[in-house]
N, C-alpha and C positions, 0 to 999 in steps of 0.2 A: 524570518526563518521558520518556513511552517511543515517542510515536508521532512521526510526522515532522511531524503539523498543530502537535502540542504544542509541537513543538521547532524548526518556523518562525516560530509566534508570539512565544514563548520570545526567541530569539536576534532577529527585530525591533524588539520593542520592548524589549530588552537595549540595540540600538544606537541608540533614539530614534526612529524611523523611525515617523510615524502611516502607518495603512493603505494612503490613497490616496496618500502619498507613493512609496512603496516599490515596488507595482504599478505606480505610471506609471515610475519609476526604472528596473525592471527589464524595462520595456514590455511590462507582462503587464494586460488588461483586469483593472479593480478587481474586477467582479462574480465572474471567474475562481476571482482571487487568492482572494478570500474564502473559495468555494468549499474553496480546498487548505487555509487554517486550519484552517476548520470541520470536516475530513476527510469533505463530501462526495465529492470525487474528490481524483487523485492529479494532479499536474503531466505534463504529457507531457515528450517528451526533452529540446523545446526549449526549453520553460518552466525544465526539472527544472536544464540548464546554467546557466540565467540565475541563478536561485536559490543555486546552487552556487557562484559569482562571486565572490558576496557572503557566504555562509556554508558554507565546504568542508567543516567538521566535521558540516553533516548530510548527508555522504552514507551516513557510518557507521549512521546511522539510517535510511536508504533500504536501505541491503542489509540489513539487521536484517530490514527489513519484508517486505524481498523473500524474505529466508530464512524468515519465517514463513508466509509464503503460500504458499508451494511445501512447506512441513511438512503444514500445512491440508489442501490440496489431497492432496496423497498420501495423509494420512490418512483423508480423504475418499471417496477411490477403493477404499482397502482397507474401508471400514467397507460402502459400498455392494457390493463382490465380493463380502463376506461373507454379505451379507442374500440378494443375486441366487443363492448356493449354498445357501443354507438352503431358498430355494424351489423349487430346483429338483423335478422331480417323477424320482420315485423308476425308476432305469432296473430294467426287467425282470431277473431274474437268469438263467442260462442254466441247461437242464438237463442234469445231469449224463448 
């Protein structure tokens, strides 16, 4: 269980809680909620509070997520500087 949709499903239906229960519970639209299971998108702030109310132990899994994304991304950034210096085109050399 490593992602946050994993580990909101995980811990809901831990506590019993069917789907559309939980989403109205936590006043978040069902269609949303599902959404954040499924890990199409992520909870915004206010969702992400509400969520946390009821289970504090996934925020450990929110910065998890949020420290691989900012890994990603950086690594990301470096792998494209790399490619944009390989193509650069060759500056003139100066003569002596």
């Amino acid at each position: 269980m490593s992602t946050f949709s994993e580990k909101l499903k995980y811990l809901r239906e831990k506590d019993g809680f069917p789907i559309e229960d939980f989403a109205k519970e936590i006043e978040v639209d069902l269609q949303k909620y599902i959404e954040y299971e499924n890990g199409v998108t992520h909870p915004c702030c206010d969702d992400l509070q509400k969520i946390k109310s009821y289970f504090p132990s996934i925020e450990d899994i929110v910065a998890r997520e949020d420290e691989l994304n900012n890994e990603y991304k950086k690594r990301k950034a470096d792998r494209l500087k790399a490619i944009s210096e390989m193509h650069k085109p060759n500056e003139p050399q100066q003569k002596k």
